[in-house]
MDTraj code that builds the backbone (N, CA, C; nanometers):
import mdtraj as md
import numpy as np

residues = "UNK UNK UNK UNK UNK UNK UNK UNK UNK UNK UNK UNK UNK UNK UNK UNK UNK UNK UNK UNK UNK UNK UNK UNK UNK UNK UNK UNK UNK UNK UNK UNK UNK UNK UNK UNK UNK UNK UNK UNK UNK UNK UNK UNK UNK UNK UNK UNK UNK UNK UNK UNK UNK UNK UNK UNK UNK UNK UNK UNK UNK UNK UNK UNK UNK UNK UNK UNK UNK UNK UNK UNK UNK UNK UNK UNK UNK UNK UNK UNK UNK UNK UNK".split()
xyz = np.array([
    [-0.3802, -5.8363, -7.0961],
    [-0.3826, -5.7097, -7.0227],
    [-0.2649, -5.7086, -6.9257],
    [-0.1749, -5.5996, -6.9011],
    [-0.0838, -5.5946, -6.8368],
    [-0.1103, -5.5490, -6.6833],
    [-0.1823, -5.4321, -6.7008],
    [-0.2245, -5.3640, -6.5530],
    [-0.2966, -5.4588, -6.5005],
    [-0.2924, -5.4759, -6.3769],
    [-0.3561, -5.5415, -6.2852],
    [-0.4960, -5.4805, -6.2707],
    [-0.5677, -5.5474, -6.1923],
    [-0.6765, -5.4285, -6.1155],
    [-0.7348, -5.3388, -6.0760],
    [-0.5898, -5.3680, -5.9712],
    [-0.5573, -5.2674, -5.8586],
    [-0.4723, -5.1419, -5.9026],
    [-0.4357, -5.1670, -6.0060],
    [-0.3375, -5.0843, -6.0681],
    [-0.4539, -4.9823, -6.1701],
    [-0.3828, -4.8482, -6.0781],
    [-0.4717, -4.6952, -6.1220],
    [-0.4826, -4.6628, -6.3206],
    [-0.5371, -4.6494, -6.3772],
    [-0.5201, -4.5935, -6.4952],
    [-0.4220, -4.4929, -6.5241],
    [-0.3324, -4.4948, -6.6601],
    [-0.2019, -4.4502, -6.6703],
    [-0.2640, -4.3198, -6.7161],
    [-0.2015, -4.1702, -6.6831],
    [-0.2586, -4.0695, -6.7718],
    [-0.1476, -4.1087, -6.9154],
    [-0.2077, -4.0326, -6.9973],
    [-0.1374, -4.0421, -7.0992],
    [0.0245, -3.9827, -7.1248],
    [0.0408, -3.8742, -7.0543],
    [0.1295, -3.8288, -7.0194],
    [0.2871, -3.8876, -6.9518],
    [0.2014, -3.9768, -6.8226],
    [0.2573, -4.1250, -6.8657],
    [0.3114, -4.2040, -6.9194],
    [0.2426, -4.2345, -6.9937],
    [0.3040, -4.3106, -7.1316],
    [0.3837, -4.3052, -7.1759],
    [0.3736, -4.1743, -7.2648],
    [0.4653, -4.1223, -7.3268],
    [0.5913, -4.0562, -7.2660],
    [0.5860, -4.0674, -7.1672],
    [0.6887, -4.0676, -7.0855],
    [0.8599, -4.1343, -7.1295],
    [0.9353, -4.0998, -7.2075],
    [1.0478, -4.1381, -7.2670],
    [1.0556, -4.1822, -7.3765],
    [0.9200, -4.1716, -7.4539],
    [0.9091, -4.2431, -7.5998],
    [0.8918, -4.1243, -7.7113],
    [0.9586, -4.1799, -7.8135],
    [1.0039, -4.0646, -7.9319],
    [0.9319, -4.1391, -8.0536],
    [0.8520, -4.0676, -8.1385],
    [0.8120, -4.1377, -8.2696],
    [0.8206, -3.9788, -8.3647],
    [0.8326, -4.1111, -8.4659],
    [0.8790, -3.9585, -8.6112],
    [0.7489, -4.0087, -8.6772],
    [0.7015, -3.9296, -8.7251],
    [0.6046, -3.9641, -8.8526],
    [0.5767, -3.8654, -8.9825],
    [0.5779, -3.9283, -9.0583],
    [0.5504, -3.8435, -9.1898],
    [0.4083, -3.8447, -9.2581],
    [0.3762, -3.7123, -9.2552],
    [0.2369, -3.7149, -9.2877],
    [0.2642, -3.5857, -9.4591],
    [0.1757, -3.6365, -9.5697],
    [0.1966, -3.5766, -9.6607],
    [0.0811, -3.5234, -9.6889],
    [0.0323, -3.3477, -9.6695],
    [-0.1220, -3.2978, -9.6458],
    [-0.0859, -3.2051, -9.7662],
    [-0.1911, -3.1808, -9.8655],
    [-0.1756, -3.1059, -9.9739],
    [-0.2146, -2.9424, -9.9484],
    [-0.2600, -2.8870, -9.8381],
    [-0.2501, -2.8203, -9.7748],
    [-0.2349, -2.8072, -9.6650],
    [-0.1165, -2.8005, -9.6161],
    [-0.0929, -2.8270, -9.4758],
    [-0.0881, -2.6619, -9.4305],
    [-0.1243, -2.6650, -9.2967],
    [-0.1133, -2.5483, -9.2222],
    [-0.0299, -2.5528, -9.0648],
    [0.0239, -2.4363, -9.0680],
    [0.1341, -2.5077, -8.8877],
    [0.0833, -2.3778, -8.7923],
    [0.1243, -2.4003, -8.7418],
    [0.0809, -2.3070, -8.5664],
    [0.1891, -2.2565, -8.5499],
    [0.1906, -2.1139, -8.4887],
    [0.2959, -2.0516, -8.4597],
    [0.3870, -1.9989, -8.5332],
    [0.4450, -1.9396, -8.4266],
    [0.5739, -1.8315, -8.5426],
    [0.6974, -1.9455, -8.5657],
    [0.6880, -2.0172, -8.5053],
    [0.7943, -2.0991, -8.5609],
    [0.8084, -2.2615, -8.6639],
    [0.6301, -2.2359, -8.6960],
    [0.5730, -2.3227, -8.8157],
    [0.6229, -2.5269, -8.7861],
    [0.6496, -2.5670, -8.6092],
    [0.6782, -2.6580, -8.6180],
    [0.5802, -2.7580, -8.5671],
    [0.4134, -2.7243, -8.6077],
    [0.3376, -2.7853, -8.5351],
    [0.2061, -2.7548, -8.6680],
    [0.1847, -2.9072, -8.6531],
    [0.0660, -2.9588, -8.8174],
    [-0.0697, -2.8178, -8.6933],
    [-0.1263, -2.7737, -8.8415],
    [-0.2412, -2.7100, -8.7041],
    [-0.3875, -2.7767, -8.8145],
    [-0.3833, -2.8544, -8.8820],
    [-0.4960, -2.9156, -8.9651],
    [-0.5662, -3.0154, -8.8320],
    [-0.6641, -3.0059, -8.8326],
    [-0.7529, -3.0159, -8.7144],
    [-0.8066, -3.2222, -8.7271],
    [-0.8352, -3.1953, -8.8732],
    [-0.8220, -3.3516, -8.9020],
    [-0.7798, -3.4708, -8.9558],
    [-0.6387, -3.3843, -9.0011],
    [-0.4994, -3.4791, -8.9955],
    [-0.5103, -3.5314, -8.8436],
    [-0.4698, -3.4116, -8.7619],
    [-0.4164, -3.4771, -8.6129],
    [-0.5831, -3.6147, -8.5867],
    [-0.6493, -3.5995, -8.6178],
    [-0.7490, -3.7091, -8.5370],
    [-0.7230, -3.8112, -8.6611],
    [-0.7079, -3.8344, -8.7361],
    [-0.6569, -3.9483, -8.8196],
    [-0.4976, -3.9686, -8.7870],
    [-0.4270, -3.9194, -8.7759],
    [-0.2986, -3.9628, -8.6879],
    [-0.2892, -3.9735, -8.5874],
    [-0.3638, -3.9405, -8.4631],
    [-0.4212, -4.0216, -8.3342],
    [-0.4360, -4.1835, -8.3759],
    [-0.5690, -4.2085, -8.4435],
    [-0.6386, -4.3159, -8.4760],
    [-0.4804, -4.4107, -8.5401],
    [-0.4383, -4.3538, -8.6149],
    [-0.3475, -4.4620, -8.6856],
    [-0.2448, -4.5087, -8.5790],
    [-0.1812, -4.4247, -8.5173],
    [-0.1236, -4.4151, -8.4190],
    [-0.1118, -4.4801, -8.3114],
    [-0.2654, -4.5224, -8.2734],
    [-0.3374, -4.5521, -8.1133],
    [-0.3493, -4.7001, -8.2013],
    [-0.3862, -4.7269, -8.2939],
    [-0.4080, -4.8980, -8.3764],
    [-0.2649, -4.9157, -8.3760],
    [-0.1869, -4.8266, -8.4355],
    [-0.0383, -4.9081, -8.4523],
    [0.0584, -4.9524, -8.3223],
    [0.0507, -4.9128, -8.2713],
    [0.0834, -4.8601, -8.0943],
    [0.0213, -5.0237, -8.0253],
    [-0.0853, -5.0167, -8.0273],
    [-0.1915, -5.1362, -7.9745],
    [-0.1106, -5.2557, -8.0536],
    [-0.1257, -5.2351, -8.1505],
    [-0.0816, -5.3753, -8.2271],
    [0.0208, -5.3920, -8.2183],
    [0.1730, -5.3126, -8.1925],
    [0.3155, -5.3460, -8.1511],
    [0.2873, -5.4117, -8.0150],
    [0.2399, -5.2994, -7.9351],
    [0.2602, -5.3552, -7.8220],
    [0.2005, -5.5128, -7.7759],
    [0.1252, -5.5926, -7.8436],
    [0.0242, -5.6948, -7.8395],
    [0.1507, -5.8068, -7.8896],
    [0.1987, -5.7049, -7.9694],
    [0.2990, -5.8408, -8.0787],
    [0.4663, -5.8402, -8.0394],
    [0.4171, -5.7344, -7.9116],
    [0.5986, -5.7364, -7.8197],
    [0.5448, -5.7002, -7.7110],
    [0.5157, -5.7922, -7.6662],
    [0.5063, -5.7931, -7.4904],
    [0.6063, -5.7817, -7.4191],
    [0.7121, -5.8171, -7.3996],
    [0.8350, -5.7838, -7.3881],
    [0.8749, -5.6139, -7.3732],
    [0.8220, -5.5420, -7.4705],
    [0.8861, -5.4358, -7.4859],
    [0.7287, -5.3650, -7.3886],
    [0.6368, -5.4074, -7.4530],
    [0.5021, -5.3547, -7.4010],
    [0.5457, -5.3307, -7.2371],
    [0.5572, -5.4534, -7.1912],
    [0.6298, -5.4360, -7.0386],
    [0.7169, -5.2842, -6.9883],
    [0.7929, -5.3097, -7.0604],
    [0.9053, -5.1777, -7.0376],
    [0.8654, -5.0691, -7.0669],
    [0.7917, -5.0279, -7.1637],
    [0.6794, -4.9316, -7.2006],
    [0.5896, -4.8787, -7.0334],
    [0.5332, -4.9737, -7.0283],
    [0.4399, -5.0147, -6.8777],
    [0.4745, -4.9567, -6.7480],
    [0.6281, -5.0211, -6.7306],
    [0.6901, -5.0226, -6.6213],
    [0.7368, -4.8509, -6.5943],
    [0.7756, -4.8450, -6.7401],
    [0.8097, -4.6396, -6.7137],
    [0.7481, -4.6202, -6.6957],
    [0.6012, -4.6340, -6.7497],
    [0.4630, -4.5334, -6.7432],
    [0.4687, -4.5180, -6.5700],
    [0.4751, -4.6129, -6.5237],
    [0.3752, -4.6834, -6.3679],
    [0.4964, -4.5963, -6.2781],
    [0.6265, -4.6136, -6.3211],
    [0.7504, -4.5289, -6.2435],
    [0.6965, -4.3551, -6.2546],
    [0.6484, -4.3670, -6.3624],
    [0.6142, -4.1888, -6.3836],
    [0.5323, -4.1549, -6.3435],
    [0.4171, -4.1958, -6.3221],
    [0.3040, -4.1783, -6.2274],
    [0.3283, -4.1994, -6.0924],
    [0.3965, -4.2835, -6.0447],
    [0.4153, -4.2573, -5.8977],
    [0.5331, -4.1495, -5.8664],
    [0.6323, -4.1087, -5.9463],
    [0.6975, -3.9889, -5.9461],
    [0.6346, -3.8591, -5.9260],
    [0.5082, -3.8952, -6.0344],
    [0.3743, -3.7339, -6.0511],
    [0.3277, -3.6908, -5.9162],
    [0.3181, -3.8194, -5.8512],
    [0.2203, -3.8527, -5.7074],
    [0.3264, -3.7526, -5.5953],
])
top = md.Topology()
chain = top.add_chain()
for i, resn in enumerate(residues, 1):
    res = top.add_residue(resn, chain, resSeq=i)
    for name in ("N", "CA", "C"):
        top.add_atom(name, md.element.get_by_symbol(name[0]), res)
traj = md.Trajectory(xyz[None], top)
């Protein structure tokens, strides 16, 4: 575990705070949101690409602590920025 204690829970927002991921998802009917069609709107793709996502995520970060850190350290800079 990286956070301390004392150390507040990260919002998620947080997190993701400077991090970019691509993913390819192949849905045999896919449907998008909006007039500009750049957003999956299939309700349970997105919660199975959460899930894969939130396991794959967990398991990098476990197997690069190193990077997990730096990950961490933005989050914790961005939240006290929010503050």
């Amino acid at each position: 575990k990286m956070l301390k204690e004392n150390d507040k829970n990260l919002s998620g927002e947080d997190t993701r705070e400077g991090l970019a991921c691509v993913i390819s998802v192949k849905v045999t009917e896919a449907q998008f949101e909006g007039q500009t069609k750049t957003k999956l709107g299939n309700s349970e793709m997105r919660t199975i690409v959460e899930k894969m996502v939130n396991e794959k995520l967990t398991e990098f970060m476990e197997e690069n602590p190193a990077v997990a850190k730096i990950i961490i350290d933005k989050a914790m800079t961005a939240s006290r920025a929010r503050e």
